[in-house]
C-alpha positions as CSV (number, residue, x, y, z in Angstrom):
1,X,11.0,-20.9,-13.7
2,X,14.6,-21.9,-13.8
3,X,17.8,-19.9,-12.9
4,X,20.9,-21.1,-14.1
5,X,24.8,-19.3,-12.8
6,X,28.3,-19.6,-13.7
7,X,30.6,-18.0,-11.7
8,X,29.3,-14.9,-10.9
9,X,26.6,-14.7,-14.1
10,X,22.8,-15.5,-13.5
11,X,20.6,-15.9,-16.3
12,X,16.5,-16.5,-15.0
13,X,13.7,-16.9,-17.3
14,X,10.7,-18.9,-17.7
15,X,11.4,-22.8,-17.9
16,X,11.5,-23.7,-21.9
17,X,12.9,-27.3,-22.7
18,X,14.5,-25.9,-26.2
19,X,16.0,-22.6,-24.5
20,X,19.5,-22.3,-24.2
21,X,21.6,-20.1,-21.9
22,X,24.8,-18.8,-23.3
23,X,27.5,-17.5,-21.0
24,X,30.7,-15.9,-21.0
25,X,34.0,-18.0,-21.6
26,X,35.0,-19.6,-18.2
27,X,39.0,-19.4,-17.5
28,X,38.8,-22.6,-15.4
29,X,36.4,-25.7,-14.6
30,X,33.3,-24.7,-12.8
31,X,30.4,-25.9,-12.0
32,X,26.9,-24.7,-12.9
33,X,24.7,-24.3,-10.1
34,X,20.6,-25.2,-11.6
35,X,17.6,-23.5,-9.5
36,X,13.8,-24.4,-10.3
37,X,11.4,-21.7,-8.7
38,X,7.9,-22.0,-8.5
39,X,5.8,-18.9,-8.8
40,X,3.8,-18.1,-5.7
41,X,2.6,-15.0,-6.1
42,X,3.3,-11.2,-7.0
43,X,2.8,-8.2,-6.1
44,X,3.6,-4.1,-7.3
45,X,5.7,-1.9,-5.3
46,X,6.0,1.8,-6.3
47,X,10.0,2.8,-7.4
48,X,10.9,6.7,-7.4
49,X,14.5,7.4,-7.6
50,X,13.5,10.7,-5.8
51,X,11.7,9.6,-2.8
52,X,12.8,7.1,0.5
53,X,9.5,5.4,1.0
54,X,7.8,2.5,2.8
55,X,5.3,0.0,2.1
56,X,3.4,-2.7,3.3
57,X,2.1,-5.1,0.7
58,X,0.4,-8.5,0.0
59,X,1.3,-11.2,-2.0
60,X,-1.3,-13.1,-3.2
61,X,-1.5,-16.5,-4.5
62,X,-4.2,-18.5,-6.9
63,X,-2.9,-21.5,-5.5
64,X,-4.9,-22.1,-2.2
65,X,-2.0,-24.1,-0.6
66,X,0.4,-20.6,-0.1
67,X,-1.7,-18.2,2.0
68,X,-1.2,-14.9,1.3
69,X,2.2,-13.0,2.9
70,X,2.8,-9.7,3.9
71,X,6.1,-7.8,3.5
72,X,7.3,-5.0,4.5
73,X,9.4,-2.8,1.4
74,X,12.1,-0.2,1.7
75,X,12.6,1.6,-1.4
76,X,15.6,3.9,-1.4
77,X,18.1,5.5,-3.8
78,X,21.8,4.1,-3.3
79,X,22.7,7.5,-3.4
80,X,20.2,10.2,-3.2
81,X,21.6,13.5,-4.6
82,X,23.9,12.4,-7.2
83,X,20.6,10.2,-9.2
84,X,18.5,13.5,-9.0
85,X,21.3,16.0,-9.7
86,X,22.5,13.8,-12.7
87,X,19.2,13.7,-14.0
88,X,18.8,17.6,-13.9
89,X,21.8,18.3,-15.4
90,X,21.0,16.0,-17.9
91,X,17.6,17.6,-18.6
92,X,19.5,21.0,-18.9
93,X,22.2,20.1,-21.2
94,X,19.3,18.8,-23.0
95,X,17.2,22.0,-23.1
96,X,20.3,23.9,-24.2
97,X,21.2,21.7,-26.7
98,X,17.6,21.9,-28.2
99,X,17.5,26.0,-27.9
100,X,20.8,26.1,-29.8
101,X,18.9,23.9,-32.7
102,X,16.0,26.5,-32.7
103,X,18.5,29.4,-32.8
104,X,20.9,28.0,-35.3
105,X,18.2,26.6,-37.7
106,X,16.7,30.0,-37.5
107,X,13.4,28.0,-36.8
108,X,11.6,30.1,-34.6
109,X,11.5,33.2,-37.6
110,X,10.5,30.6,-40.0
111,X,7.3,29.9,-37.7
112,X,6.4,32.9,-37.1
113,X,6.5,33.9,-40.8
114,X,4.2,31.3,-42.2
């Protein structure tokens, strides 16, 4: 894996010798700063926007020289309330918009009649 930056732009992807990373127009000379990762080992972590939670997990390895490593994962919102209450008010606009559909369109009557 390779990571390459500009300024404050980071581009990561698997290494290809033919891909190119584009980035934005620099307003003065900079330098480009080139990171090649190794892949260790992964692991899944559980995300809800709704819930603070904890977990423990392993990361494993198929290479027998990294033993496997535990971590410790906090998982929070960066703000709580405002994610969930956006995302209900979303879901309600949405609702109203699609009751306003039926009732305009007149397509409730027109199931009920076939």
């Amino acid at each position: 894996y390779v990571g390459v930056r500009v300024g404050d732009v980071l581009k990561q992807g698997r290494y290809e010798p033919q891909r190119c990373y584009h980035f934005p127009q620099v307003d003065r000379r900079r330098n480009a700063k080139i990171d090649v990762y190794q892949h260790v080992g992964s692991c899944v972590v559980a995300v809800d926007p709704d819930t603070k939670s904890t977990h423990d997990v392993s990361v494993t390895s198929v290479d027998p020289a990294f033993p496997a490593m535990r971590l410790k994962v906090n998982v929070q919102s960066k703000s709580e309330d405002s994610g969930k209450q956006q995302r209900e008010a979303k879901t309600k606009a949405l609702k109203s918009q699609a009751k306003d559909y039926l009732a305009k369109h007149s397509i409730e009557e027109r199931l009920s009649e076939a």
